[in-house]
PyMOL Python script that loads the backbone (N, CA, C, O; Angstrom):
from pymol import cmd

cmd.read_pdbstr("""\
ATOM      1  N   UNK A   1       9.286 -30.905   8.242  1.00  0.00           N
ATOM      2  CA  UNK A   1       9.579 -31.509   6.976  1.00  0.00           C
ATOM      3  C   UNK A   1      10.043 -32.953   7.179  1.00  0.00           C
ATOM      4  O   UNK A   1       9.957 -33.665   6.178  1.00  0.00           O
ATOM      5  N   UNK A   2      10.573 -33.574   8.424  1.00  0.00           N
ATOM      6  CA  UNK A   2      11.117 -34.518   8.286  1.00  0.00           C
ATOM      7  C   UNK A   2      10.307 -34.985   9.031  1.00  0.00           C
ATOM      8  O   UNK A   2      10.813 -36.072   9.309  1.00  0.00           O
ATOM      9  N   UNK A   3       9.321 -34.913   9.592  1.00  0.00           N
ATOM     10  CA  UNK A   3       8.073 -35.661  10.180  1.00  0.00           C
ATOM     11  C   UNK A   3       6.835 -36.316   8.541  1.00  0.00           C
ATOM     12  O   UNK A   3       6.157 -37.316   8.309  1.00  0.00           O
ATOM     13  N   UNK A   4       7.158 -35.060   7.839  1.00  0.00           N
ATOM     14  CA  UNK A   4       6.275 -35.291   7.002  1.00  0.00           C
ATOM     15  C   UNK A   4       6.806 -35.844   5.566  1.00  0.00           C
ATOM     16  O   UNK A   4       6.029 -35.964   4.618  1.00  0.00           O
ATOM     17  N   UNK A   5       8.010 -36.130   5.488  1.00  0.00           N
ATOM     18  CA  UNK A   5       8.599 -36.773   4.238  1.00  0.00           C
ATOM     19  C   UNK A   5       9.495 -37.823   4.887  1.00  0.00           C
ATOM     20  O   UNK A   5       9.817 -37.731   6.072  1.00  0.00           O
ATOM     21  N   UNK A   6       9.879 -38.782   4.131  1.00  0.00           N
ATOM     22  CA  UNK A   6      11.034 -39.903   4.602  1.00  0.00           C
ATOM     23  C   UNK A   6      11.862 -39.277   3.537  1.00  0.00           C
ATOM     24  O   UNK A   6      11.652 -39.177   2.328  1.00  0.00           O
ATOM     25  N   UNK A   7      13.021 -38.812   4.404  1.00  0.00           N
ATOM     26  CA  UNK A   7      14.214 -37.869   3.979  1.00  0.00           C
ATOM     27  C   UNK A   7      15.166 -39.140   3.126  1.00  0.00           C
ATOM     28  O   UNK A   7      16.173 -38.695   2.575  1.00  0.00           O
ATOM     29  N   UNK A   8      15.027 -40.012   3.042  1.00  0.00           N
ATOM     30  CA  UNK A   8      15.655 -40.934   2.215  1.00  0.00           C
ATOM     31  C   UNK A   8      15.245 -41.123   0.886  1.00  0.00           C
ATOM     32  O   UNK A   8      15.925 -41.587  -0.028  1.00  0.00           O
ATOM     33  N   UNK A   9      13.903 -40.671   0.839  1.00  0.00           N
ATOM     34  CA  UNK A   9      13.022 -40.785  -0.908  1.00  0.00           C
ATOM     35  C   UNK A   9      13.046 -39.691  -1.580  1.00  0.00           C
ATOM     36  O   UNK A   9      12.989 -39.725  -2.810  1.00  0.00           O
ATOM     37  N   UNK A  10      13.164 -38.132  -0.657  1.00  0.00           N
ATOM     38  CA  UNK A  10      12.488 -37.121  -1.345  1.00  0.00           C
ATOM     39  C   UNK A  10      13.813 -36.685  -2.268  1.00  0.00           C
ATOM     40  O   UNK A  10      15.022 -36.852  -2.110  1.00  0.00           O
ATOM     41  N   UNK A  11      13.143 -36.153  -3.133  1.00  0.00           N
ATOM     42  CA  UNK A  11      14.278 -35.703  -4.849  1.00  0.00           C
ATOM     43  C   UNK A  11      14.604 -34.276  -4.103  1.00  0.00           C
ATOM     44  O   UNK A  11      14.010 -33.787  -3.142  1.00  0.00           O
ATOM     45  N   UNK A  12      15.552 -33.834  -4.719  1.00  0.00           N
ATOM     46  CA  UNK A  12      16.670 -32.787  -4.613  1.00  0.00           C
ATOM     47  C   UNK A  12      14.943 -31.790  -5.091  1.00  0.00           C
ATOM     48  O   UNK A  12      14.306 -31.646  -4.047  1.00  0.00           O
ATOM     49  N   UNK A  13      14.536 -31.455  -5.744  1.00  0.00           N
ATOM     50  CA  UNK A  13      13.615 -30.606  -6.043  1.00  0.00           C
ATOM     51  C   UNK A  13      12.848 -30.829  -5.209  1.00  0.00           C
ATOM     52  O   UNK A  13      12.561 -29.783  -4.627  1.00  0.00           O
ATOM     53  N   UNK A  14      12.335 -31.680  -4.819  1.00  0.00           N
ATOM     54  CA  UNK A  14      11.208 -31.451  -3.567  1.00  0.00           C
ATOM     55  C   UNK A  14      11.784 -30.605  -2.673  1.00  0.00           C
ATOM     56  O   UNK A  14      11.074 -29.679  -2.282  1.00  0.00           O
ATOM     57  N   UNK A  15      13.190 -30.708  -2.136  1.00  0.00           N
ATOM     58  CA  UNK A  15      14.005 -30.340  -1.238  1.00  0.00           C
ATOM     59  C   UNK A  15      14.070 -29.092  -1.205  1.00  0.00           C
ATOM     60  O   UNK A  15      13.760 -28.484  -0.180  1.00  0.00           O
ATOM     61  N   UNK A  16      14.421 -28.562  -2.149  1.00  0.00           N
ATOM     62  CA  UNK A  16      14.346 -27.163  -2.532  1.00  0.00           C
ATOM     63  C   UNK A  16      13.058 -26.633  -2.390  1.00  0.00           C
ATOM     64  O   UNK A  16      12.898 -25.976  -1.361  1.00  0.00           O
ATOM     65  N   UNK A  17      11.824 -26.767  -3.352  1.00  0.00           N
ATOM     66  CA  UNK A  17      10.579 -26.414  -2.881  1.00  0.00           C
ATOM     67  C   UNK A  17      10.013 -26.278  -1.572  1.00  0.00           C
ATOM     68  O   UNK A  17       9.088 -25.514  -1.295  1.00  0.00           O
ATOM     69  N   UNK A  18      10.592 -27.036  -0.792  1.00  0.00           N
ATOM     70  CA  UNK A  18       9.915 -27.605   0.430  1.00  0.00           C
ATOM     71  C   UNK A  18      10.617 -26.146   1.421  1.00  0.00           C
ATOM     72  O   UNK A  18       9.991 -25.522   2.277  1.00  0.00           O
ATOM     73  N   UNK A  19      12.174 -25.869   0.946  1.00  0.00           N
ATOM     74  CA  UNK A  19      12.844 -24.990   1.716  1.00  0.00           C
ATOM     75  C   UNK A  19      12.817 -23.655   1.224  1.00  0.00           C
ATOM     76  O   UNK A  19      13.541 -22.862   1.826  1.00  0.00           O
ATOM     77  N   UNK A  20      11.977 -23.113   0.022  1.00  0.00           N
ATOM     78  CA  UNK A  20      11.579 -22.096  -0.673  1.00  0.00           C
ATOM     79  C   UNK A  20      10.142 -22.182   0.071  1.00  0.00           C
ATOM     80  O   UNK A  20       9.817 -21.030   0.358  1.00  0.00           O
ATOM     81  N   UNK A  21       9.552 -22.740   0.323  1.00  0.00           N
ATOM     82  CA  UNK A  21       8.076 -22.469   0.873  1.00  0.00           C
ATOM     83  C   UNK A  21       8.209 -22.305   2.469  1.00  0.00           C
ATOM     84  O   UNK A  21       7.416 -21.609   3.104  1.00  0.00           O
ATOM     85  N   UNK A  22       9.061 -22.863   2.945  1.00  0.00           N
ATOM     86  CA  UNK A  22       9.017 -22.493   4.412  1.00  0.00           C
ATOM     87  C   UNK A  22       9.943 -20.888   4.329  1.00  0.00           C
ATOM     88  O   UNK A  22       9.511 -19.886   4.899  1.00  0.00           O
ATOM     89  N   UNK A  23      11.013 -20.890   3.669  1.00  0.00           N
ATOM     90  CA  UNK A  23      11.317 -19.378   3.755  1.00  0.00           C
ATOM     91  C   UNK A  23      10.557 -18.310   3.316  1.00  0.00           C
ATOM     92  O   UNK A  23      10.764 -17.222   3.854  1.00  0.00           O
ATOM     93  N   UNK A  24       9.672 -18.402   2.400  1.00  0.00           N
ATOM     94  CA  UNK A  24       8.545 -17.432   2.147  1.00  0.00           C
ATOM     95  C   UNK A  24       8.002 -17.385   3.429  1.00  0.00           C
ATOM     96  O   UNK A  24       8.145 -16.291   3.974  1.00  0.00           O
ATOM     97  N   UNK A  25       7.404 -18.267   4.099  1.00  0.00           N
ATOM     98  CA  UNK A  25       6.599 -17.823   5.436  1.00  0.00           C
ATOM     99  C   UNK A  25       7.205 -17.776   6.278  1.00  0.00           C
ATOM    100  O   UNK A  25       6.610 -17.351   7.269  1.00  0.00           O
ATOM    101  N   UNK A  26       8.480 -18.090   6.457  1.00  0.00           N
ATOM    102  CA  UNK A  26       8.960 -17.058   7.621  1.00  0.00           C
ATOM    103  C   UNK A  26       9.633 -15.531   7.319  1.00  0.00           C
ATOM    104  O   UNK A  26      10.300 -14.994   8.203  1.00  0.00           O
ATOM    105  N   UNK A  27       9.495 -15.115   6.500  1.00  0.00           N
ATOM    106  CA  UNK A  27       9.935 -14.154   6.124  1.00  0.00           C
ATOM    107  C   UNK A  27       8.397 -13.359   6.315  1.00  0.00           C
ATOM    108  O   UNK A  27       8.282 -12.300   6.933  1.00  0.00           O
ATOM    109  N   UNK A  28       7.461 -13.956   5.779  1.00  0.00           N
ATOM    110  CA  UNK A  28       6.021 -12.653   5.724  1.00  0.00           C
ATOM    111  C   UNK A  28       5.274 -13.048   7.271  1.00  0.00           C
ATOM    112  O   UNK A  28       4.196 -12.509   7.521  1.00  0.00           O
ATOM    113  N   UNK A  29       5.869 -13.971   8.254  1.00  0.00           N
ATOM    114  CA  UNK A  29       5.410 -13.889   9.587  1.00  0.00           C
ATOM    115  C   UNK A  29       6.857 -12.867  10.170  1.00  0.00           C
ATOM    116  O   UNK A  29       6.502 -11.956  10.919  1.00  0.00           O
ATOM    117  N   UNK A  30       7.891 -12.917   9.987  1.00  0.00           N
ATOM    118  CA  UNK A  30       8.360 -11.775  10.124  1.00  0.00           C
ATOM    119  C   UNK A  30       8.042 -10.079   9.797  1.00  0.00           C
ATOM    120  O   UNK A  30       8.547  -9.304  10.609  1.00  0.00           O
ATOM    121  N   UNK A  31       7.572  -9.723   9.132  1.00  0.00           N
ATOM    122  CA  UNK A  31       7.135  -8.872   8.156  1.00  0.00           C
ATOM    123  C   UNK A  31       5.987  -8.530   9.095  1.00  0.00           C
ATOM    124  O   UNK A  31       5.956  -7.388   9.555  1.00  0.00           O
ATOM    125  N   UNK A  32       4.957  -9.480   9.454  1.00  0.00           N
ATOM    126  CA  UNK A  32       3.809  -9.062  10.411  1.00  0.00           C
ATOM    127  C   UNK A  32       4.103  -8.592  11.157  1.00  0.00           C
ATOM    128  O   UNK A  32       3.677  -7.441  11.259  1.00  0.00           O
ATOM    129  N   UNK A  33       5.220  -9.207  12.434  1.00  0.00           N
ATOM    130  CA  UNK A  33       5.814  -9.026  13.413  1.00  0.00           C
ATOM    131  C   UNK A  33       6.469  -7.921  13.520  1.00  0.00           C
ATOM    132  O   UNK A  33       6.591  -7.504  14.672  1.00  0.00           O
ATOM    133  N   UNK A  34       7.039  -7.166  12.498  1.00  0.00           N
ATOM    134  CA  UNK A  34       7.845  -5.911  12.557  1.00  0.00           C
ATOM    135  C   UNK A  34       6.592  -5.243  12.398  1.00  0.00           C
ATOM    136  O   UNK A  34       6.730  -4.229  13.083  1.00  0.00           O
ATOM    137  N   UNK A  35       5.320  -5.218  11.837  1.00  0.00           N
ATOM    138  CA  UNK A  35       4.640  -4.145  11.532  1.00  0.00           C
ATOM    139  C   UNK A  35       3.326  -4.133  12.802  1.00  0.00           C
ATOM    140  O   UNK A  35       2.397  -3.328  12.869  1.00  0.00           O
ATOM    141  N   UNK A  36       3.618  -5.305  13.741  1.00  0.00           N
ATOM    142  CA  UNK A  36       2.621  -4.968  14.825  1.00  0.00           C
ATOM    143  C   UNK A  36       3.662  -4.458  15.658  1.00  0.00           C
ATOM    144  O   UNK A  36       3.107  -3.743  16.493  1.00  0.00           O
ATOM    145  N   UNK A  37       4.826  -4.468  15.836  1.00  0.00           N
ATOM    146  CA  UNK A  37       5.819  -3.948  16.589  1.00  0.00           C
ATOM    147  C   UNK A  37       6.540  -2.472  16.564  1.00  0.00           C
ATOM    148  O   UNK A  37       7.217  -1.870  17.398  1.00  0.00           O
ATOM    149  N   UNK A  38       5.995  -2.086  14.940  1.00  0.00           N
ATOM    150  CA  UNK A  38       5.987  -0.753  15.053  1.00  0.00           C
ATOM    151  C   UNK A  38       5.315   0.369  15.535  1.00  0.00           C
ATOM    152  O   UNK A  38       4.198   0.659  15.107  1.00  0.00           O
ATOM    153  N   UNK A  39       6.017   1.178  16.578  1.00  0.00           N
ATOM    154  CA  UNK A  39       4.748   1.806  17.125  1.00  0.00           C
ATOM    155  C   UNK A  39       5.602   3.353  17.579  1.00  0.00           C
ATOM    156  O   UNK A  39       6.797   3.393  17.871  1.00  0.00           O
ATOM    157  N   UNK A  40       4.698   4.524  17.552  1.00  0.00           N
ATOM    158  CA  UNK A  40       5.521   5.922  17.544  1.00  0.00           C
ATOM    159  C   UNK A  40       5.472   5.977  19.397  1.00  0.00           C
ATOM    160  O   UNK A  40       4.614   5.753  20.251  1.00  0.00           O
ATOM    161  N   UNK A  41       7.083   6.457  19.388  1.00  0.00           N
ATOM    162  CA  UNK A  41       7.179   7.210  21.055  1.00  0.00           C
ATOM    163  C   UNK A  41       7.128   8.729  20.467  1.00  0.00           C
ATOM    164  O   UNK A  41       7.588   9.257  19.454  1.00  0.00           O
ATOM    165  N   UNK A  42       6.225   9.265  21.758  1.00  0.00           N
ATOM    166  CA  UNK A  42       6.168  10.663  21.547  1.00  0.00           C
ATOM    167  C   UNK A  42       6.788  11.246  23.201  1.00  0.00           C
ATOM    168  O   UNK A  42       6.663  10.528  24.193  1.00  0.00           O
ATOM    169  N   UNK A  43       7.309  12.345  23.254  1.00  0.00           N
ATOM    170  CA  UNK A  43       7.519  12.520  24.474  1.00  0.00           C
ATOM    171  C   UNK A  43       6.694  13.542  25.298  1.00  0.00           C
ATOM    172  O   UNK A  43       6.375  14.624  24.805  1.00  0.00           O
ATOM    173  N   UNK A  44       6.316  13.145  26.699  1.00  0.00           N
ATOM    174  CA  UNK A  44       5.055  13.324  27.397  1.00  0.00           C
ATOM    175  C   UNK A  44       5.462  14.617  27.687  1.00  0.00           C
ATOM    176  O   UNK A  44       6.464  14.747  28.391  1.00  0.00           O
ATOM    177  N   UNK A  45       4.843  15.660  27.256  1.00  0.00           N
ATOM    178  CA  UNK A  45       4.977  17.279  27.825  1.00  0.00           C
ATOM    179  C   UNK A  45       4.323  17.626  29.332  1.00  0.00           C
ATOM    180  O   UNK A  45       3.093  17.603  29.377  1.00  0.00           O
ATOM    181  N   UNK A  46       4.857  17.862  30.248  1.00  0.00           N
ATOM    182  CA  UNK A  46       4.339  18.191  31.615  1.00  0.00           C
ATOM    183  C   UNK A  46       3.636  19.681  30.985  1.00  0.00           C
ATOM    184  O   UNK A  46       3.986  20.333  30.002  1.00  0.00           O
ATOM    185  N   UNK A  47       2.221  19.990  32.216  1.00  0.00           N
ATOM    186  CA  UNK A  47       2.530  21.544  32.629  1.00  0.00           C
ATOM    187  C   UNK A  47       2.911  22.131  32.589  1.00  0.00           C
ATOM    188  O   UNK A  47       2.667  22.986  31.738  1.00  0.00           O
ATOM    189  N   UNK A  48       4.183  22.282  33.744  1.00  0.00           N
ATOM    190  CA  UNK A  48       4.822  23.342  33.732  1.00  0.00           C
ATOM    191  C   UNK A  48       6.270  22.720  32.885  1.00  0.00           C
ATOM    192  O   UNK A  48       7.215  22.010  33.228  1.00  0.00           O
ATOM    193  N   UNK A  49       5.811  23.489  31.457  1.00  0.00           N
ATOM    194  CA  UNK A  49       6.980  22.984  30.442  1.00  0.00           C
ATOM    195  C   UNK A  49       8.292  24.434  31.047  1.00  0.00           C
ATOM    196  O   UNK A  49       8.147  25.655  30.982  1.00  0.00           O
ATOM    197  N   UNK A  50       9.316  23.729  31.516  1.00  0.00           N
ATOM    198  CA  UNK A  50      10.298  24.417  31.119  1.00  0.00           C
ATOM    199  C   UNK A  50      10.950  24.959  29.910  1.00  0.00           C
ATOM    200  O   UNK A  50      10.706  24.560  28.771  1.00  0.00           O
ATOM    201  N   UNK A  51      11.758  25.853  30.203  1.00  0.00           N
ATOM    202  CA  UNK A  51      12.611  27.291  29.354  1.00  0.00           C
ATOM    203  C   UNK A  51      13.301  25.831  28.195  1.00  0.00           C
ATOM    204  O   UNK A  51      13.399  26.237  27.037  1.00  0.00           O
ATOM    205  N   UNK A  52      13.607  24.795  28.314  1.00  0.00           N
ATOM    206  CA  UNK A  52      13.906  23.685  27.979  1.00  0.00           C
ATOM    207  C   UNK A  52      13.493  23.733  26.559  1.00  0.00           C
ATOM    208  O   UNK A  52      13.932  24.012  25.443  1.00  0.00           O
ATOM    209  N   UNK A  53      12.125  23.202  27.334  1.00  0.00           N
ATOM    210  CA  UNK A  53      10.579  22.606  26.206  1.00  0.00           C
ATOM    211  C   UNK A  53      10.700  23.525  25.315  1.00  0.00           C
ATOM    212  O   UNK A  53      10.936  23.136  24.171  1.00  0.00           O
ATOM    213  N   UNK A  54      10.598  24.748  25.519  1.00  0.00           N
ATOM    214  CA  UNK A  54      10.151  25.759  25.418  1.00  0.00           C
ATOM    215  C   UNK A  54      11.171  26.374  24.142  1.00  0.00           C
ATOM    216  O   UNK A  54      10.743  27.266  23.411  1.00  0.00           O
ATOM    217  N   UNK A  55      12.587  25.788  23.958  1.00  0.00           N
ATOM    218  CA  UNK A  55      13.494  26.104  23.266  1.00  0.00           C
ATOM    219  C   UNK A  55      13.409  25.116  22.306  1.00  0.00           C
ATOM    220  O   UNK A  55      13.119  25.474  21.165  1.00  0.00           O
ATOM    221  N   UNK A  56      13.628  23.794  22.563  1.00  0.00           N
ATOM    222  CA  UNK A  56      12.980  22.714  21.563  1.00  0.00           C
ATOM    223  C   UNK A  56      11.948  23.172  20.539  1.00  0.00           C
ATOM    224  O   UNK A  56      11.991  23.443  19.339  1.00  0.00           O
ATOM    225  N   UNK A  57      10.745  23.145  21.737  1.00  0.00           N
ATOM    226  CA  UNK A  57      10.073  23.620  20.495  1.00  0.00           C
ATOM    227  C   UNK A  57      10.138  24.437  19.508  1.00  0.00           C
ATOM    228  O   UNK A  57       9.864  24.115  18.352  1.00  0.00           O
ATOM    229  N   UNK A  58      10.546  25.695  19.906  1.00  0.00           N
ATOM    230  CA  UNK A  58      11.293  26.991  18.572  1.00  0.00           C
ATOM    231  C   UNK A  58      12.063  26.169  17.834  1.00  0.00           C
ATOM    232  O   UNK A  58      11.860  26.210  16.620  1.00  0.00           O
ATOM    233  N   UNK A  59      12.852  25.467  18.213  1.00  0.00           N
ATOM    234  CA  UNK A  59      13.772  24.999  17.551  1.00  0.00           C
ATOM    235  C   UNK A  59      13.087  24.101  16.279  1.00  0.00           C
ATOM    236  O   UNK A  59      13.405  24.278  15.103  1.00  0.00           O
ATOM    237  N   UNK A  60      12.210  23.227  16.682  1.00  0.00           N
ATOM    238  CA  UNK A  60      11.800  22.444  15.832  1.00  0.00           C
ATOM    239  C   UNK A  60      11.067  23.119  15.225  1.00  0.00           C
ATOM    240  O   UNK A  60      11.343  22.779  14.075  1.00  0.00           O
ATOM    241  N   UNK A  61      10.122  24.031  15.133  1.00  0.00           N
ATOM    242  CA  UNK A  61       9.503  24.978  14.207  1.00  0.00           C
ATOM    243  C   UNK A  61      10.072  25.584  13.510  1.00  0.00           C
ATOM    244  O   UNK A  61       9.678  25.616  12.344  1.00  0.00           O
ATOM    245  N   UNK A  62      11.361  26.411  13.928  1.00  0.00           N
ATOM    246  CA  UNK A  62      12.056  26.526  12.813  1.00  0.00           C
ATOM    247  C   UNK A  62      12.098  25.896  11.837  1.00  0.00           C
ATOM    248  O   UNK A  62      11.671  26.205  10.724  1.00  0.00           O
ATOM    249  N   UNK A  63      12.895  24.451  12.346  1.00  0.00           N
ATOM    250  CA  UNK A  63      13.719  23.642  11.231  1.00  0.00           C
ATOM    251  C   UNK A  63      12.028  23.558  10.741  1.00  0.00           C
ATOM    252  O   UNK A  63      12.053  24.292   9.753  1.00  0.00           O
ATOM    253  N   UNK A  64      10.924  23.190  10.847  1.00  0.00           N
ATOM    254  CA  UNK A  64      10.089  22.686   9.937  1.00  0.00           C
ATOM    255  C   UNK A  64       9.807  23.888   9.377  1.00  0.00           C
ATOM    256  O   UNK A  64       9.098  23.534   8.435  1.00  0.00           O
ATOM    257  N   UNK A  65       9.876  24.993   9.321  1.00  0.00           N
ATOM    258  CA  UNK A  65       9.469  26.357   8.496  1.00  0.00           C
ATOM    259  C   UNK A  65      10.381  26.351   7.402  1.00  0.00           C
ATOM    260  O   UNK A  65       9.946  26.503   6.260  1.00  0.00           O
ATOM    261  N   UNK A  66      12.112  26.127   7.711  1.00  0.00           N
ATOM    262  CA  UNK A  66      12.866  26.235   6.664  1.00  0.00           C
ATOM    263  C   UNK A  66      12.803  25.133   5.493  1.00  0.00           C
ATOM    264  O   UNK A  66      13.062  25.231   4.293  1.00  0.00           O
ATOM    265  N   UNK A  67      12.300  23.890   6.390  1.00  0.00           N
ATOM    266  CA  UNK A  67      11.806  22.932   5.387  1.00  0.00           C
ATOM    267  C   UNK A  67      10.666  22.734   4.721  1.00  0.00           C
ATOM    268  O   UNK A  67      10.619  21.689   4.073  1.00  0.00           O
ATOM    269  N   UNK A  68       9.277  23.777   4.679  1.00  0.00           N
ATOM    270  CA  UNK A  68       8.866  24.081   4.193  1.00  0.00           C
ATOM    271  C   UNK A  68       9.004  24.823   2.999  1.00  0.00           C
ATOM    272  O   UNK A  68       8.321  24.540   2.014  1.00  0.00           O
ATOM    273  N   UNK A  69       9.957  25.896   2.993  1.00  0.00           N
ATOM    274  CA  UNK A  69      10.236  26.813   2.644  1.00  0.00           C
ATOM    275  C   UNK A  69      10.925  26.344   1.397  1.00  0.00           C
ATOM    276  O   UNK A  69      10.511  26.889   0.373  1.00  0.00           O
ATOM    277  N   UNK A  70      11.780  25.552   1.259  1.00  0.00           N
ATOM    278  CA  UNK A  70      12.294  25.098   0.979  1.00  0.00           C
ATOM    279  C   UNK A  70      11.967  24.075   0.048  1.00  0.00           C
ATOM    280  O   UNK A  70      12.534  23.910  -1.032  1.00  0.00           O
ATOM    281  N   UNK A  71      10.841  23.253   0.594  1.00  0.00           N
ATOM    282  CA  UNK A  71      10.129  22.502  -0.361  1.00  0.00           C
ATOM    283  C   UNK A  71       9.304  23.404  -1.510  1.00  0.00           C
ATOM    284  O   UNK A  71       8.862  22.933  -2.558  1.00  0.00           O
ATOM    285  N   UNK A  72       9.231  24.338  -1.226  1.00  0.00           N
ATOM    286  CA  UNK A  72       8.225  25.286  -2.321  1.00  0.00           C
ATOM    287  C   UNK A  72       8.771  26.064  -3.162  1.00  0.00           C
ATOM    288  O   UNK A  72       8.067  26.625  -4.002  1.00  0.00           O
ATOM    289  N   UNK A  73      10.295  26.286  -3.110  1.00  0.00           N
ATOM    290  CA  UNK A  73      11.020  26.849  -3.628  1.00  0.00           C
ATOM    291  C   UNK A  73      11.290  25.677  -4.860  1.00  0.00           C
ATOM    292  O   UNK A  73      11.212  25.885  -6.071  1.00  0.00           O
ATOM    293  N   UNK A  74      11.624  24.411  -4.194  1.00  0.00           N
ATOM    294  CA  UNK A  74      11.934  23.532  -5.284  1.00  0.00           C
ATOM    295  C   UNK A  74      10.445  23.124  -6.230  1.00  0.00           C
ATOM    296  O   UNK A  74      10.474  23.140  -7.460  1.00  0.00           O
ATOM    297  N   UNK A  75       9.667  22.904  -5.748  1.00  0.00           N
ATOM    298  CA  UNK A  75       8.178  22.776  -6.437  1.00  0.00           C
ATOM    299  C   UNK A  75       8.209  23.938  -7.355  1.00  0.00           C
ATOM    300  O   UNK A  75       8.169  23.761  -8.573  1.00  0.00           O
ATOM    301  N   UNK A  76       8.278  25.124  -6.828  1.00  0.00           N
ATOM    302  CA  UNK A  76       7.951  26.543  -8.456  1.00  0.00           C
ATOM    303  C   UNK A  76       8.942  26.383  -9.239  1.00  0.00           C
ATOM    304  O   UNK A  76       8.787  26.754 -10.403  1.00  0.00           O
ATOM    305  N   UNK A  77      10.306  25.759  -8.816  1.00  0.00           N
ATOM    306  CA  UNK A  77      11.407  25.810  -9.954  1.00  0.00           C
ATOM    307  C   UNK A  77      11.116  24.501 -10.704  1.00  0.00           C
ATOM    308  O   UNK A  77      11.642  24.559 -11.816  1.00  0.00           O
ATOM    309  N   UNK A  78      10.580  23.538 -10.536  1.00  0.00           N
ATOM    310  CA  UNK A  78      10.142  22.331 -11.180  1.00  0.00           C
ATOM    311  C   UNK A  78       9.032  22.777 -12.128  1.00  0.00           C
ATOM    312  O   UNK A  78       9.051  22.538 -13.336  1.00  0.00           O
ATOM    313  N   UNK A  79       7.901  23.555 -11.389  1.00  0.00           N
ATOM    314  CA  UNK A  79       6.681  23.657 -12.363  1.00  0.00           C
ATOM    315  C   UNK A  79       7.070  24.909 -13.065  1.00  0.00           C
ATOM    316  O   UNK A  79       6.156  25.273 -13.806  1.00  0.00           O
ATOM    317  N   UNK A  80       8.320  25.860 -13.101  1.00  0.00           N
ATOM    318  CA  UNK A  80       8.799  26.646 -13.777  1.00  0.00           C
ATOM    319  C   UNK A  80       9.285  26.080 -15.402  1.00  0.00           C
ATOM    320  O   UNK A  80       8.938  26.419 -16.533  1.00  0.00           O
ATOM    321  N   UNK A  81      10.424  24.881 -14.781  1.00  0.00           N
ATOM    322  CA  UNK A  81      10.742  24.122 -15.636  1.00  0.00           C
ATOM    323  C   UNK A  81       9.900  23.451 -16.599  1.00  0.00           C
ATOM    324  O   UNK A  81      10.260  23.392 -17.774  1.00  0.00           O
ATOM    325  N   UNK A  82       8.679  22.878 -16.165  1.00  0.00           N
ATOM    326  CA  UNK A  82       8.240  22.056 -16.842  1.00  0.00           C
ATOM    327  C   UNK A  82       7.192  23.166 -17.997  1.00  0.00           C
ATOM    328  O   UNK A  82       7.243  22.953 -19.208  1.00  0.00           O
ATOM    329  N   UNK A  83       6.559  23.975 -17.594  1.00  0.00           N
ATOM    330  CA  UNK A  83       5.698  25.102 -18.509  1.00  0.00           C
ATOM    331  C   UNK A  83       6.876  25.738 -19.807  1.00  0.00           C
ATOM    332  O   UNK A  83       6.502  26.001 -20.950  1.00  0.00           O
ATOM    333  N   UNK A  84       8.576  25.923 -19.231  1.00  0.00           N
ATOM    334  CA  UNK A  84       9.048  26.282 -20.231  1.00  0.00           C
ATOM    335  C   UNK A  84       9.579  25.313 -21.218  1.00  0.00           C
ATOM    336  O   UNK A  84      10.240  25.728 -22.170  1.00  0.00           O
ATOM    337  N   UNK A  85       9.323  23.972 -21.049  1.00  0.00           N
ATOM    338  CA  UNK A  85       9.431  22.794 -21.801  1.00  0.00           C
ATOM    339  C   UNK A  85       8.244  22.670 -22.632  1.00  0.00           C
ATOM    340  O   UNK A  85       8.349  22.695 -23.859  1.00  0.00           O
ATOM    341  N   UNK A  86       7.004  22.525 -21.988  1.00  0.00           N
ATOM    342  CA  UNK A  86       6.057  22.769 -22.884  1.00  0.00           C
ATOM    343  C   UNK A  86       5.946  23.638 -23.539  1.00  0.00           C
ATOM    344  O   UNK A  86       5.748  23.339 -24.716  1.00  0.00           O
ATOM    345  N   UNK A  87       5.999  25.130 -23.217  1.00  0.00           N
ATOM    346  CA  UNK A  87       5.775  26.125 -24.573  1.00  0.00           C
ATOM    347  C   UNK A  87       7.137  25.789 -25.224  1.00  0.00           C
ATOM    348  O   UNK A  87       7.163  26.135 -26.405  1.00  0.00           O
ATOM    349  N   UNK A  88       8.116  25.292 -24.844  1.00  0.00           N
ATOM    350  CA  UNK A  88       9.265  25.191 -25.549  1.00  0.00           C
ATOM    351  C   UNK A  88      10.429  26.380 -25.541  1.00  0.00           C
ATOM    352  O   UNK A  88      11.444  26.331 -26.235  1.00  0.00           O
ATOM    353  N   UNK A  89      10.182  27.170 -24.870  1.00  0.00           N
ATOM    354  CA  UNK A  89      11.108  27.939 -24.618  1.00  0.00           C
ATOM    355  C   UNK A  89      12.335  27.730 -23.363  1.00  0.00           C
ATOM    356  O   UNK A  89      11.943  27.771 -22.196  1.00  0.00           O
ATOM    357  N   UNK A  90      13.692  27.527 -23.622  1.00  0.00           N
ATOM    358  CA  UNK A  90      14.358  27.576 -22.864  1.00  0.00           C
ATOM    359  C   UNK A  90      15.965  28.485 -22.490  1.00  0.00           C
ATOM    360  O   UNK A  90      16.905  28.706 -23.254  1.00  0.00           O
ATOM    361  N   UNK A  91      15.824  28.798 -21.277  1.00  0.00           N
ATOM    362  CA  UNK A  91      16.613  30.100 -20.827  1.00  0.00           C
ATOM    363  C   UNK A  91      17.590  29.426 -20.257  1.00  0.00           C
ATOM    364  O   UNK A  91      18.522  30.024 -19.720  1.00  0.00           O
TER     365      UNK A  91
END
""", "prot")
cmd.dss("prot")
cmd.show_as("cartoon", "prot")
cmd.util.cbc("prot")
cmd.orient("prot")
């Protein structure tokens, strides 16, 4: 900016504009940068998975069964709700 304006002429509004347009682009070259930088770690399962692995995994199947479970329970009580709104009946 100060290569390209003589900082002695430019108006208070240029000033501003000038520092509203460079913060827009560093903000959406940031924005790029976080989204080429996002990237999933998974962890590498050997062969011979140990009694370990082996508990993890139950473990995490669980929790995703109960959270299944769970999600569908709330879905029929929603579309429960909403059919007794439409016919208009409520309990």
């Amino acid at each position: 900016m100060q290569e390209a304006k003589d900082m002695k002429k430019i108006t208070l509004d240029e000033l501003i504009g000038n520092l509203q347009t460079y913060e827009l682009r560093r903000n959406s070259q940031q924005k790029e940068e976080i989204k080429k930088d996002s990237g999933i770690a998974l962890k590498v399962m050997e062969e011979d998975s140990s009694d370990q692995d082996v508990e993890e995994m139950a473990m995490i199947t669980c929790k995703f069964m109960k959270f299944f479970k769970k999600a569908r329970r709330t879905q029929r009580r929603e579309i429960s709700a909403n059919s007794r709104r439409m016919t208009g009946n409520s309990s």
